[in-house]
Backbone of each chain as ProteinMPNN parsed JSONL, in Angstrom:
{"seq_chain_A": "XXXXXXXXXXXXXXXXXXXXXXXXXXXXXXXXXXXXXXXXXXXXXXXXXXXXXXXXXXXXXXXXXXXXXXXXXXXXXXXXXXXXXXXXXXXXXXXXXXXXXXXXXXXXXXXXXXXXXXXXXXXXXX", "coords_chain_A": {"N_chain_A": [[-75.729, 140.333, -167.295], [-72.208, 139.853, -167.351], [-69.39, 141.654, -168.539], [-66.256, 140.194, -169.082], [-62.445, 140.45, -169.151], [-60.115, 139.238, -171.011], [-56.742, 139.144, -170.783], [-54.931, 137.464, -172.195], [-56.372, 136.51, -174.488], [-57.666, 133.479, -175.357], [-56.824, 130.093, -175.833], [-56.196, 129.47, -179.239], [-58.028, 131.457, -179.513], [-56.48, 133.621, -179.435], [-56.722, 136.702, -179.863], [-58.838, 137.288, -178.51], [-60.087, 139.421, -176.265], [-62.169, 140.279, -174.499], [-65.282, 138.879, -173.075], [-68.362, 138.471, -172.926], [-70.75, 137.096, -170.649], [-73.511, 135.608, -170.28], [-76.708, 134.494, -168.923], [-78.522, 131.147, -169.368], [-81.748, 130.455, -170.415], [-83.742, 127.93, -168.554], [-83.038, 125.385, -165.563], [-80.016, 124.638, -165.761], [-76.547, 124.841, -164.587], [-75.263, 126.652, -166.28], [-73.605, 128.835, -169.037], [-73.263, 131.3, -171.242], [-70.676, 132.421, -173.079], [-69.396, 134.939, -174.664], [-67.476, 136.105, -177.351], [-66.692, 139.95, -177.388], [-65.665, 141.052, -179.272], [-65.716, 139.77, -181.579], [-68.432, 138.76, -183.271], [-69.235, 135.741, -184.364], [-68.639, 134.332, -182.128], [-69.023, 132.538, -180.286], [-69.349, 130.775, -177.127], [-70.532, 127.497, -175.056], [-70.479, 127.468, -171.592], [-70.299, 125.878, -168.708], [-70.939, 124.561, -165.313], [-68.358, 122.655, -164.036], [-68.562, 120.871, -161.555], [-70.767, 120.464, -161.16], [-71.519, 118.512, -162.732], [-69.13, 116.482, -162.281], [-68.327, 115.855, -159.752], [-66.394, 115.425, -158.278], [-64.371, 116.711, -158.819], [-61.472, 118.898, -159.103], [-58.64, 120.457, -158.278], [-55.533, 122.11, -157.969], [-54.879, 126.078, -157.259], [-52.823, 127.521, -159.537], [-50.17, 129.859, -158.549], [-49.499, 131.712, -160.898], [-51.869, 131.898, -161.833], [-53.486, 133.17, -159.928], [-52.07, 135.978, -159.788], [-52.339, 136.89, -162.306], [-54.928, 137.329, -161.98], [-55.369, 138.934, -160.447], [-56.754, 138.097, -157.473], [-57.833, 138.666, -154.798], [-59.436, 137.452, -153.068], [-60.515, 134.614, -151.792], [-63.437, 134.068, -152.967], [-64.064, 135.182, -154.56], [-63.355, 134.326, -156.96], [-64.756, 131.911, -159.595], [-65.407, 129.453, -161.49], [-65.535, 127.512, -164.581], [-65.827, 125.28, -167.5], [-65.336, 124.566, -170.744], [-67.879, 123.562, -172.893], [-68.229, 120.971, -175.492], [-70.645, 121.05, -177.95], [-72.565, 118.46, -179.138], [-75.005, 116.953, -181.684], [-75.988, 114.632, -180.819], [-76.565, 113.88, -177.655], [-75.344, 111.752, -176.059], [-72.57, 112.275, -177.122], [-71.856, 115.062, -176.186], [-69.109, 117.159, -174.691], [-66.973, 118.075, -171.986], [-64.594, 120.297, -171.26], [-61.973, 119.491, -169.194], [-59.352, 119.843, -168.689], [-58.822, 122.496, -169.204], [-60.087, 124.783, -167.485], [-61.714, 127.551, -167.258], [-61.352, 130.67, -165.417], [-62.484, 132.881, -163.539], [-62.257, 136.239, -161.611], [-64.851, 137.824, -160.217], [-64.896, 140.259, -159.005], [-62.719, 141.939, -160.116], [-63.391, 141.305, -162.752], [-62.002, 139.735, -164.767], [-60.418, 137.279, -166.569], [-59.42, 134.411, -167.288], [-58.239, 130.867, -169.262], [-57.57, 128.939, -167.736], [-54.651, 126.079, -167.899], [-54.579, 122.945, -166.93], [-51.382, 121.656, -165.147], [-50.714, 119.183, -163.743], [-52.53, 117.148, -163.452], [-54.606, 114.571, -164.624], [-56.904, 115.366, -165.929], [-59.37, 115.299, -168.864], [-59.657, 117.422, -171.685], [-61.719, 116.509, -173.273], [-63.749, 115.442, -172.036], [-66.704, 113.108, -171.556], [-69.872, 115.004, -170.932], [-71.94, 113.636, -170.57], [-71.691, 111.058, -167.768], [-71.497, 108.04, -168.631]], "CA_chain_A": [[-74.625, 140.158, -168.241], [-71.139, 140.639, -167.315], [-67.912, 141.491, -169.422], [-64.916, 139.468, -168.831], [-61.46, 141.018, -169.478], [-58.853, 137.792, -171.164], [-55.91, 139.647, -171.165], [-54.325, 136.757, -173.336], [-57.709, 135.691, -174.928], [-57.702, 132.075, -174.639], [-56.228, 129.507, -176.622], [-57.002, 129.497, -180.434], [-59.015, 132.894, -179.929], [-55.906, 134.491, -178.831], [-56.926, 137.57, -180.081], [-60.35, 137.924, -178.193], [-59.963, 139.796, -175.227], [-63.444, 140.517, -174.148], [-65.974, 138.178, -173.258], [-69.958, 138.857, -171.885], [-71.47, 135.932, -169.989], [-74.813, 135.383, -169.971], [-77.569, 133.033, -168.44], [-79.579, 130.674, -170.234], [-83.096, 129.94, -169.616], [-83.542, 127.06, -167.675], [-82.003, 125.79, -164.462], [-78.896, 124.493, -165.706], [-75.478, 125.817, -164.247], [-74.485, 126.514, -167.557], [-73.734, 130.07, -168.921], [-73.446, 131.634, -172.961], [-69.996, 133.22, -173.432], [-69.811, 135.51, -176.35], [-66.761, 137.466, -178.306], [-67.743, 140.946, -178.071], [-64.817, 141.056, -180.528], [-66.599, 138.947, -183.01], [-70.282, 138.098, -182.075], [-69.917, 134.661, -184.434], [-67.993, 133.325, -181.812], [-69.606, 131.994, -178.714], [-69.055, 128.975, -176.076], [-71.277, 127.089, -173.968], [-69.766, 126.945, -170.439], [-70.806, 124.589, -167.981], [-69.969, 124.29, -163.803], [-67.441, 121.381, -163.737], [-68.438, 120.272, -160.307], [-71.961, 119.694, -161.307], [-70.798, 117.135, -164.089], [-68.09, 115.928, -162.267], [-68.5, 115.706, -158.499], [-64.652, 115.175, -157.439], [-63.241, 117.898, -159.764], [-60.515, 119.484, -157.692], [-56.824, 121.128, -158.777], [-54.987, 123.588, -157.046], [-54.548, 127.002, -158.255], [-51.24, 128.407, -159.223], [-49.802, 131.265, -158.204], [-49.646, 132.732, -161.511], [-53.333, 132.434, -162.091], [-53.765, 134.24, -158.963], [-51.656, 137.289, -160.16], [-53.208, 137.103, -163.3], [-56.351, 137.757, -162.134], [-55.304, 139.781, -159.351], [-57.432, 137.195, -157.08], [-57.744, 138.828, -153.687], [-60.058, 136.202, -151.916], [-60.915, 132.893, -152.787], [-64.63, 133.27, -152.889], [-64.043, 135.966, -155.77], [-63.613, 132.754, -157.575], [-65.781, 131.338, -160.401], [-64.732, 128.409, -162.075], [-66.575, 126.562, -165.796], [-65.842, 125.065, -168.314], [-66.087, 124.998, -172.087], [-68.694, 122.831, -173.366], [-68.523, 121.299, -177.353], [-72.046, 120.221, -178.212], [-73.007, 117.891, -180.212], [-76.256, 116.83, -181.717], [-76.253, 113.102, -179.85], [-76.269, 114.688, -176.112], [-74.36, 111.663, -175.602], [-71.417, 112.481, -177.194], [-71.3, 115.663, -176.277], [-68.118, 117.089, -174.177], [-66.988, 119.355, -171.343], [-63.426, 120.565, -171.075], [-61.996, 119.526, -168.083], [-58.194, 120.234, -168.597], [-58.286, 123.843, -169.296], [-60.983, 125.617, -166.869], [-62.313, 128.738, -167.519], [-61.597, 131.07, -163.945], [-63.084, 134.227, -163.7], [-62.381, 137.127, -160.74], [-65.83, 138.314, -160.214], [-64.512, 141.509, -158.278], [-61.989, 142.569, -160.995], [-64.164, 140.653, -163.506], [-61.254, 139.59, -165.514], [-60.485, 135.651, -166.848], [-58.583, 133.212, -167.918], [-58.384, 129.668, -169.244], [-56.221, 128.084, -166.886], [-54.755, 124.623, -168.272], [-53.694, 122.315, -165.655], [-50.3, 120.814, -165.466], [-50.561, 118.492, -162.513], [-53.538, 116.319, -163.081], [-54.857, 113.82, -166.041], [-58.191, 115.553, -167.091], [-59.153, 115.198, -170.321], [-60.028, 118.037, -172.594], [-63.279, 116.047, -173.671], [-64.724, 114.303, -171.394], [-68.11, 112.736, -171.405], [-71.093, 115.757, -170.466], [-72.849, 113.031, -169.419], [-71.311, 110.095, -167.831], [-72.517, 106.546, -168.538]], "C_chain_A": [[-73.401, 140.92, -167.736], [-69.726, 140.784, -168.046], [-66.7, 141.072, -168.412], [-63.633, 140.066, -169.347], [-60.585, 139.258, -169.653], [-57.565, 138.934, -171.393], [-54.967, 139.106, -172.426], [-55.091, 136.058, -173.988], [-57.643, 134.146, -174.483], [-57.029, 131.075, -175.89], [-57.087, 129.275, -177.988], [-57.961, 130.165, -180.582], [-57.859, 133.462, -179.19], [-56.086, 135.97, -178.994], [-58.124, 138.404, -179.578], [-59.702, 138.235, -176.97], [-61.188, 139.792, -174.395], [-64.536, 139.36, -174.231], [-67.059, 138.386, -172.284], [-70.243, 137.267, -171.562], [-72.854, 136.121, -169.554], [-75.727, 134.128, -169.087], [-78.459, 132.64, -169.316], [-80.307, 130.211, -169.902], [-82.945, 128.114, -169.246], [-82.765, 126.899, -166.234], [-80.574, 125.108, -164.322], [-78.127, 125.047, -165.24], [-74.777, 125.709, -165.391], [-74.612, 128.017, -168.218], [-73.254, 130.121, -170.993], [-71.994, 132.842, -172.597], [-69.4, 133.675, -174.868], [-68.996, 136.411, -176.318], [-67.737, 138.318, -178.036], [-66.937, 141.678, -179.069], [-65.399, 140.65, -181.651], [-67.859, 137.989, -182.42], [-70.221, 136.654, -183.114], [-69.241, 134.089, -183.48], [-68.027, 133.295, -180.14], [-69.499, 130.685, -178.111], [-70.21, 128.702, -175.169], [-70.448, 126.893, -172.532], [-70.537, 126.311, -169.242], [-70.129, 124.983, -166.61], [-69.765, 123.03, -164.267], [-67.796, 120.561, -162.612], [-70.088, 120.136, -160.266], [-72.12, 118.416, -161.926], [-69.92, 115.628, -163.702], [-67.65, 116.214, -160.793], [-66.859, 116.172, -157.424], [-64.159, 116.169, -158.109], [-62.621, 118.568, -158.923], [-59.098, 119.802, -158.682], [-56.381, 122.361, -157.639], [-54.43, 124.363, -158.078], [-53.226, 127.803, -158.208], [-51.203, 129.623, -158.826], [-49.922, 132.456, -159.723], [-50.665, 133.24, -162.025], [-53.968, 133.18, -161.182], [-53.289, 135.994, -159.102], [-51.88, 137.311, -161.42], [-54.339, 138.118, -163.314], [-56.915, 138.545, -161.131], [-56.339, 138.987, -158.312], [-56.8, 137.678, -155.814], [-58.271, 137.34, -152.546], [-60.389, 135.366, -153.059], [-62.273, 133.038, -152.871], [-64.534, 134.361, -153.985], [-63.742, 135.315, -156.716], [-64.964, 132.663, -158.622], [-64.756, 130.46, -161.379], [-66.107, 127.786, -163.493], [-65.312, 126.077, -166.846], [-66.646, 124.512, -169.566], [-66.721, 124.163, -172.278], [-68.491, 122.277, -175.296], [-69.836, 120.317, -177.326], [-72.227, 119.145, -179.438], [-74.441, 117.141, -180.514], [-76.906, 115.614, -181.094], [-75.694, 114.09, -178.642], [-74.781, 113.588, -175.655], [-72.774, 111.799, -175.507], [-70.859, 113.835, -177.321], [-70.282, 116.03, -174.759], [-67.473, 118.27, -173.334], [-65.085, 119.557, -171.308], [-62.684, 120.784, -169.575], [-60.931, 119.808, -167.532], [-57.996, 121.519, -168.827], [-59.768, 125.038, -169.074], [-60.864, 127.147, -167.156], [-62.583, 129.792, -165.664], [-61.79, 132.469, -164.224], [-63.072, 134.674, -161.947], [-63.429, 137.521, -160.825], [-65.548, 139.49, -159.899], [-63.772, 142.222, -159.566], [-62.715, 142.349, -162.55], [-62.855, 140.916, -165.148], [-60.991, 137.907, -165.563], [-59.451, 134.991, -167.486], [-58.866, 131.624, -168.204], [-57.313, 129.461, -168.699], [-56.011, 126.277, -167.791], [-53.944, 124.037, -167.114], [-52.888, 121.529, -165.906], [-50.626, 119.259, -165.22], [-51.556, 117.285, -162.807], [-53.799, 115.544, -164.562], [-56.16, 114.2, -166.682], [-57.675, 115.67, -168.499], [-59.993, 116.71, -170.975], [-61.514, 118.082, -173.792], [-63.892, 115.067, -173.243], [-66.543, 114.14, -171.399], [-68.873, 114.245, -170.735], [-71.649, 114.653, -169.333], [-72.472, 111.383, -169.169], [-72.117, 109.074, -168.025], [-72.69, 105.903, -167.076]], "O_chain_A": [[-73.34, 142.146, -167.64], [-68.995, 139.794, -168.017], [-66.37, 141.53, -167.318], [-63.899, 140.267, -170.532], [-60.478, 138.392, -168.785], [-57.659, 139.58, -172.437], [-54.435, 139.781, -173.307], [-54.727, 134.904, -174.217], [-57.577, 133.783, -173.309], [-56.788, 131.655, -176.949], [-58.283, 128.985, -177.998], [-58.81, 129.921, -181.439], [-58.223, 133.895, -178.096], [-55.502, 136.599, -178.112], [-58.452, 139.552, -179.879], [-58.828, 137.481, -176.543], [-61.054, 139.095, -173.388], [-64.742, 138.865, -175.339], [-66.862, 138.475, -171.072], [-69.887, 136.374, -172.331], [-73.202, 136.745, -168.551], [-75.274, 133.037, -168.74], [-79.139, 133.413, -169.991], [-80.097, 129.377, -169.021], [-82.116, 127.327, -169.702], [-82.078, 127.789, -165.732], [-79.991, 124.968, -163.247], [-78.511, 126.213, -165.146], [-73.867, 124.904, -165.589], [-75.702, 128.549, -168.007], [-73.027, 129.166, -171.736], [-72.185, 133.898, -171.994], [-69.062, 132.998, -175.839], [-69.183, 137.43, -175.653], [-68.951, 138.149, -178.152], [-67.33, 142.695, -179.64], [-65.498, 141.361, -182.651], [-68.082, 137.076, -181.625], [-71.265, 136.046, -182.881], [-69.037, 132.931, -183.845], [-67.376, 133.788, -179.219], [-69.584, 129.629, -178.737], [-70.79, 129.617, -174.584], [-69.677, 125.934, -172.554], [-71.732, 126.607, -169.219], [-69.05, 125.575, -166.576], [-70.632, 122.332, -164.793], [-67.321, 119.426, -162.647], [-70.595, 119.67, -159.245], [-72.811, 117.466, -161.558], [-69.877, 114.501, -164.195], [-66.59, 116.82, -160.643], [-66.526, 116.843, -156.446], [-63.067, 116.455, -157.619], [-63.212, 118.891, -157.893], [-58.81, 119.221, -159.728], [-56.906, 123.135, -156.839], [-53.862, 124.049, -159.124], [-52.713, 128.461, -157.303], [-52.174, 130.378, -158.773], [-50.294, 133.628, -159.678], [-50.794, 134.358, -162.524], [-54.954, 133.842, -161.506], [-53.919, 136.962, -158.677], [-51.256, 138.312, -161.77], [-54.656, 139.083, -164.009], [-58.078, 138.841, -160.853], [-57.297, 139.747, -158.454], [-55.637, 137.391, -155.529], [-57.719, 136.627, -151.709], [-60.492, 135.326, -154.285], [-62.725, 131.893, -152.866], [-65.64, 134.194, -154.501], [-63.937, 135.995, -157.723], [-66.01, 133.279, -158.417], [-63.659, 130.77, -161.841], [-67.317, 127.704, -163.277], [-64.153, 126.489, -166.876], [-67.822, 124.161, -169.662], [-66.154, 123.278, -171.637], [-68.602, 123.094, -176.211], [-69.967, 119.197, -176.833], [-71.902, 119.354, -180.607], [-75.029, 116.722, -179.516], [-78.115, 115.539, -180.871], [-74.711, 114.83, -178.672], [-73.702, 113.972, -175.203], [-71.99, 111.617, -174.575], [-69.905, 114.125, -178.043], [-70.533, 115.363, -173.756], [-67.407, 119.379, -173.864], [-64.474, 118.49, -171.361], [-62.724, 121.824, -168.918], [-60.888, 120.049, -166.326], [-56.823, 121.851, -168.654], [-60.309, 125.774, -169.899], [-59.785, 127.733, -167.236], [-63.572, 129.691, -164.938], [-61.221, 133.076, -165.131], [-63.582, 133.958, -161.086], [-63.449, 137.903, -161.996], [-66.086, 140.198, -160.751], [-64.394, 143.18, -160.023], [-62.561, 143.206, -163.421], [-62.821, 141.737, -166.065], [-61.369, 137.261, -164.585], [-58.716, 135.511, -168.325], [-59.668, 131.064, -167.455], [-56.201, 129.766, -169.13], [-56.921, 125.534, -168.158], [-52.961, 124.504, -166.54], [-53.142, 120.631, -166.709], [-50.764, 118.372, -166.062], [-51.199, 116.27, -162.209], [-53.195, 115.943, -165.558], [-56.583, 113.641, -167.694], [-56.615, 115.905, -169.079], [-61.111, 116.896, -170.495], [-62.044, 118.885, -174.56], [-64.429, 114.105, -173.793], [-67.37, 115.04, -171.253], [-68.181, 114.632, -169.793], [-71.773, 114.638, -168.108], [-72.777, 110.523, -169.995], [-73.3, 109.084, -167.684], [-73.368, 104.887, -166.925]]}, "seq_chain_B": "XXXXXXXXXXXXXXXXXXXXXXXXXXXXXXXXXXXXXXXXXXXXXXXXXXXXXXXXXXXXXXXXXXXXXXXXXXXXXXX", "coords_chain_B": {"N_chain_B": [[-36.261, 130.748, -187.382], [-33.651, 131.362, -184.864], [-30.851, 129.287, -184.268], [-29.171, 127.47, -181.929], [-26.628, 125.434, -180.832], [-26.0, 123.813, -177.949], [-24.265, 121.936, -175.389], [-24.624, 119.378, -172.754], [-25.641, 120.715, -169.371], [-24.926, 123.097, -170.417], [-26.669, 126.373, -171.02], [-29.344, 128.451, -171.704], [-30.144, 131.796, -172.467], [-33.344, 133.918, -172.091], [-34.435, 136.984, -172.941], [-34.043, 138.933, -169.691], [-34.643, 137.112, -167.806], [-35.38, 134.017, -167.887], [-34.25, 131.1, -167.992], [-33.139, 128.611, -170.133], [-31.95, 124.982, -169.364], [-29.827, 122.336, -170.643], [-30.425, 119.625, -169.469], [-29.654, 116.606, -170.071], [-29.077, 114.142, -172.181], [-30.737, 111.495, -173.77], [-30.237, 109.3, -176.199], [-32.959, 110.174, -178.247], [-34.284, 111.91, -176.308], [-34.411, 114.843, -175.312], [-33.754, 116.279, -171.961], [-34.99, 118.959, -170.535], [-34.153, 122.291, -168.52], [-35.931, 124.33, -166.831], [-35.825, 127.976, -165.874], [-38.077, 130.103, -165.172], [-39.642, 133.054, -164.268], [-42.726, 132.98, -161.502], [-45.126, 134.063, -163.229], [-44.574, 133.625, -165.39], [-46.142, 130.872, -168.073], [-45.824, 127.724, -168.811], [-45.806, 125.636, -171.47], [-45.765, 122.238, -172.774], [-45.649, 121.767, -176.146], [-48.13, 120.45, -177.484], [-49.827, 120.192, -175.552], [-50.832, 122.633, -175.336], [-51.704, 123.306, -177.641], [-53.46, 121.439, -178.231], [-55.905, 122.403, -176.504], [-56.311, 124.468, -178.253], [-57.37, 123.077, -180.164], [-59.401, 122.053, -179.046], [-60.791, 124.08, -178.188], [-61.489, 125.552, -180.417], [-63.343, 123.884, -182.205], [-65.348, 123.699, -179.79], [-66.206, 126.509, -180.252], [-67.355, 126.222, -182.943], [-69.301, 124.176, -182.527], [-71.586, 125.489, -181.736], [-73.696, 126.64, -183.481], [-76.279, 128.174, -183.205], [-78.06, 130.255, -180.749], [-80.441, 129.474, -180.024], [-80.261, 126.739, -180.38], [-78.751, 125.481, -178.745], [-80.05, 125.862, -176.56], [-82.534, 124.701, -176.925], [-81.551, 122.063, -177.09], [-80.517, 121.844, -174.775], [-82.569, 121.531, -173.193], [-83.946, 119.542, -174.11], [-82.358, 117.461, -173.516], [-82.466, 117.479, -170.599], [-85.274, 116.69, -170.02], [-85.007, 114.728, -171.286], [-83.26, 113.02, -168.649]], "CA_chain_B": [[-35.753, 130.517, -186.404], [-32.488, 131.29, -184.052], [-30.844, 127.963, -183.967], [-27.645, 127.413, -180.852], [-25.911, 124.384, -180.275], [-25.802, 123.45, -176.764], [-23.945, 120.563, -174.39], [-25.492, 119.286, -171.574], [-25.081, 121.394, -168.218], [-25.053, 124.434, -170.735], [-28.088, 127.174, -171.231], [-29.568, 129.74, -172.796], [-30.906, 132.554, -171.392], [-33.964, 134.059, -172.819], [-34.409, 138.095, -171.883], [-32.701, 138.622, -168.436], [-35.259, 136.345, -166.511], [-35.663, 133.188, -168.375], [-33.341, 130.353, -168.438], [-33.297, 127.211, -170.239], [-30.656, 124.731, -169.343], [-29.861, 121.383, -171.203], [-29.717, 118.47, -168.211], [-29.174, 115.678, -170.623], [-29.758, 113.968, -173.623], [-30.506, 110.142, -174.469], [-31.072, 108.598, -177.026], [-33.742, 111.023, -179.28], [-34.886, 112.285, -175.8], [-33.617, 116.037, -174.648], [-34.213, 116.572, -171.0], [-34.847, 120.637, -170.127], [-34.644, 122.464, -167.184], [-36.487, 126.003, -167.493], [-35.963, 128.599, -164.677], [-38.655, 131.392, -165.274], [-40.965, 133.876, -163.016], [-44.096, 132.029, -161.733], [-46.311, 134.631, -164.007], [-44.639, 132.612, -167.047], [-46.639, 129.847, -168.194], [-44.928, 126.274, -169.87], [-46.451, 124.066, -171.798], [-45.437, 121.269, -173.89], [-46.497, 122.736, -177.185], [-49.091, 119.588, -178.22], [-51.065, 120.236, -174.722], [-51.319, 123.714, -175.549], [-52.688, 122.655, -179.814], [-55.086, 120.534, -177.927], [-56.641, 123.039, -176.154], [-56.772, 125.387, -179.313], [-58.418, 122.4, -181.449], [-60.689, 121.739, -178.753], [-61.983, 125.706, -178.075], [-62.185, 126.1, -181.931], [-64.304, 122.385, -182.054], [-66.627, 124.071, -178.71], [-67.053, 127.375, -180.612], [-67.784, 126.181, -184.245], [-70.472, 123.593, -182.313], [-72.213, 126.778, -181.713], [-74.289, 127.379, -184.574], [-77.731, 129.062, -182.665], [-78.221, 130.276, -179.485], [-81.736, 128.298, -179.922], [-80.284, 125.599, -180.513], [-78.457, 125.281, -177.376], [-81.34, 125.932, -175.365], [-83.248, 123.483, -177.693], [-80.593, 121.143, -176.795], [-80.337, 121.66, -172.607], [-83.923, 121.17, -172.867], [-83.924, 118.266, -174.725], [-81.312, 116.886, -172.121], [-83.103, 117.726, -169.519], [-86.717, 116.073, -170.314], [-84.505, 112.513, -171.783], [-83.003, 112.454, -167.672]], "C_chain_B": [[-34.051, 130.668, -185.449], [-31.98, 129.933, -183.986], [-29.139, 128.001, -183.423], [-27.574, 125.592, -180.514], [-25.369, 124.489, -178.898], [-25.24, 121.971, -176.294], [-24.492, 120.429, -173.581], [-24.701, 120.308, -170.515], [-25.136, 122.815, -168.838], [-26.73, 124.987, -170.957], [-28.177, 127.971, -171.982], [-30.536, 130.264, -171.984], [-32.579, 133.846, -172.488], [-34.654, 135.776, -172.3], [-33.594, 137.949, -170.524], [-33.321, 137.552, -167.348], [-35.2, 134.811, -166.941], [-34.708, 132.277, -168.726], [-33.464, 128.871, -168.778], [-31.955, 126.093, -170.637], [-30.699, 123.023, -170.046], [-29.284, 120.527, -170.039], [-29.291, 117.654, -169.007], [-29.71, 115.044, -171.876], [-29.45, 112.212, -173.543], [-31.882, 110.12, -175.753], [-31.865, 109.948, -178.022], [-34.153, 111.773, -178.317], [-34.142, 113.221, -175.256], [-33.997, 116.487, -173.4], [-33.782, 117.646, -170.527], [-34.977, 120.857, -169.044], [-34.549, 123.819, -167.561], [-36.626, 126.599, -166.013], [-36.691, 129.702, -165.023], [-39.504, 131.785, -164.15], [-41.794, 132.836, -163.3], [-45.617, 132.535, -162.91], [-46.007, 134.333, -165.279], [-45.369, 131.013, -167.111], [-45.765, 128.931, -169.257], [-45.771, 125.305, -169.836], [-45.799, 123.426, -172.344], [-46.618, 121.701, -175.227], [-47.723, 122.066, -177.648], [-49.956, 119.814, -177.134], [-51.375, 121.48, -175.167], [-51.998, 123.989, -176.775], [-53.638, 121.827, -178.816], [-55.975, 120.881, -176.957], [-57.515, 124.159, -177.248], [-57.648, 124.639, -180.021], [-59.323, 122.135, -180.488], [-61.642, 123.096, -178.234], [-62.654, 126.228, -179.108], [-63.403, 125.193, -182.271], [-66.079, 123.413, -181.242], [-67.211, 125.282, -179.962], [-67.79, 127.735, -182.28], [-69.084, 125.409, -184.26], [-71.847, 124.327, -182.535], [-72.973, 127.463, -182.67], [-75.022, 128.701, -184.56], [-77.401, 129.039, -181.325], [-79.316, 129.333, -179.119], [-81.485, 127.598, -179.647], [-79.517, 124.951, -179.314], [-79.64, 125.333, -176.229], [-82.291, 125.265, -175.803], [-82.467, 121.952, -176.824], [-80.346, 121.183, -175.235], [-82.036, 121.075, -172.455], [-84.578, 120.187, -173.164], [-83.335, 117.487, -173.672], [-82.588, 116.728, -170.991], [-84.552, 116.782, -169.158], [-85.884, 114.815, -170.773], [-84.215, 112.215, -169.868], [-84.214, 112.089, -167.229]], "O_chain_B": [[-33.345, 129.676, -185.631], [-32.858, 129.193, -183.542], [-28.167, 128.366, -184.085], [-28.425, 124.834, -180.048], [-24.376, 125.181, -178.673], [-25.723, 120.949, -176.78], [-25.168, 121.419, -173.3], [-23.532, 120.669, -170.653], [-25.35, 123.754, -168.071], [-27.726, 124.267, -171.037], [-27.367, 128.3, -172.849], [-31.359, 129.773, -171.211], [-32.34, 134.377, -173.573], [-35.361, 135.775, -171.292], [-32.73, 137.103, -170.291], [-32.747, 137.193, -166.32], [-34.835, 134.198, -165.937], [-34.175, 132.502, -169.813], [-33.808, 128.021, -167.956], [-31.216, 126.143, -171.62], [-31.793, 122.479, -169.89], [-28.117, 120.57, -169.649], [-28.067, 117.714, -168.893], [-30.702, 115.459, -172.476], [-28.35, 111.702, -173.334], [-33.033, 110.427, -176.065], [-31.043, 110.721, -178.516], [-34.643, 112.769, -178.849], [-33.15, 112.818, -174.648], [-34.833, 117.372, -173.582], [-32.633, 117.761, -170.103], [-35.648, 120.135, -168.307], [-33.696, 124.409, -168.224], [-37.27, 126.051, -165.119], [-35.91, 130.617, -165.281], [-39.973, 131.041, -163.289], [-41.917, 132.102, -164.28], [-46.601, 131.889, -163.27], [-46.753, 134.582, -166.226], [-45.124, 130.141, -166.277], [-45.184, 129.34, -170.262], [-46.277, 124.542, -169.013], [-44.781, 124.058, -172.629], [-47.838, 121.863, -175.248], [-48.528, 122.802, -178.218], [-51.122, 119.683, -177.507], [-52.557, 121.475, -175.513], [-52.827, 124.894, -176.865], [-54.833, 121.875, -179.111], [-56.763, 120.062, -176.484], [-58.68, 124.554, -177.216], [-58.63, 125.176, -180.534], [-60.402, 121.892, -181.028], [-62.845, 123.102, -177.975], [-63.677, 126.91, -179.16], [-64.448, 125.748, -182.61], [-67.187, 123.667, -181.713], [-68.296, 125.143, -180.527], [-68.378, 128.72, -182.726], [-69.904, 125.497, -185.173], [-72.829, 123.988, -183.195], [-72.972, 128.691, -182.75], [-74.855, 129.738, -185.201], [-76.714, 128.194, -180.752], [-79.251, 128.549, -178.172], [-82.037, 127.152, -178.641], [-79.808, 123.792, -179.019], [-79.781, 124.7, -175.182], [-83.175, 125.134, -174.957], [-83.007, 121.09, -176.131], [-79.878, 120.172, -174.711], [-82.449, 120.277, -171.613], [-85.65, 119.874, -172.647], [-84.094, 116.839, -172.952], [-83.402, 115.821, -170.817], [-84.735, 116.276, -168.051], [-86.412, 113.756, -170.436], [-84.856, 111.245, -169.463], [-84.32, 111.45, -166.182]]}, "name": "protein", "num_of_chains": 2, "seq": "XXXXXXXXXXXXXXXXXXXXXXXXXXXXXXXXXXXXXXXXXXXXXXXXXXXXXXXXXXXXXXXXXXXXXXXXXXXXXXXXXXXXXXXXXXXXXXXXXXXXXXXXXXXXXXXXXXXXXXXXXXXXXXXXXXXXXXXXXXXXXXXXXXXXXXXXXXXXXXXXXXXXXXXXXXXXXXXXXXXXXXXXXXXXXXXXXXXXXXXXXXXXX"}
């Protein structure tokens, strides 16, 4: 378990700063992030590039001095997951990735200008 | 709210770094041009609401931890 520093929490939890990441049994690449501001309020996060093969953006500059992002392999990239009780309709967030410095272990939701993801796309494509 | 009447070609400056200048205007449509540091972020305010309604959506899904791991495992055994 490691704590995450949001300096600007994230959108519509602007107020959470802090976030632990856990693993969840099984061998999904899928991880349990959890307020340690307010424990009811936890996310499923997901790798994007398990889901979604081609996923690709380039990263700005200001998410790099954000997150003080020395090297690129200090990198971690997910996103948010919303579940729902039909698997199929549930939905990964593909416009506003979740990047995490492992080294500084600080985060952000990045939203991307540049590109047309959607914000709820299919989990699991047809 | 502050509210300035601007012409096109004019700006407004927002602190000493931040400038937003009015290129033109048709019709109902106001076309901006924003000069800030790269460590400022710009959105259009409806992409940035449709990230908030869809993080509040992810983390209200969230009932149980169980039930997420009920639910990958369920997944998992339907592929």
């Amino acid at each position: 378990m490691t704590t995450y520093q949001f300096d600007n929490g994230i959108p519509g939890f602007e107020h959470l700063q802090q976030f632990v990441l856990s693993e969840v049994e099984g061998e999904m690449p899928v991880r349990l992030m959890q307020s340690v501001e307010d424990e009811n309020i936890t996310f499923l996060i997901a790798s994007p590039f398990f889901f979604y093969k081609d996923y690709e953006w380039d990263l700005p500059d200001s998410v790099v001095q954000e997150l003080k992002l020395g090297d690129e392999n200090d990198i971690e990239v997910w996103s948010v997951v919303t579940l729902n009780k039909d698997p199929s309709k549930s939905t990964i967030n593909l416009l506003a990735p979740i990047v995490l410095n492992k080294t500084t272990n600080r985060g952000k939701q990045h939203i991307i200008h540049d590109h047309a993801y959607s914000s709820r796309a299919p989990l699991y494509q047809a | 709210m502050l509210v300035l009447s601007r012409k096109t070609d004019e700006s407004i400056m927002i602190g000493g770094n931040i400038e937003i200048v009015v290129l033109g205007v048709e019709g109902e449509t106001v076309k901006l041009g924003i000069r800030a540091p790269k460590d400022i972020e710009i959105f259009r305010k409806e992409l940035y609401m449709n990230i908030q309604a869809s993080n509040r959506e992810a983390a209200s899904s969230l009932l149980a931890i169980n039930d997420v791991v009920q639910l990958l495992k369920q997944n998992r055994s339907d592929k």
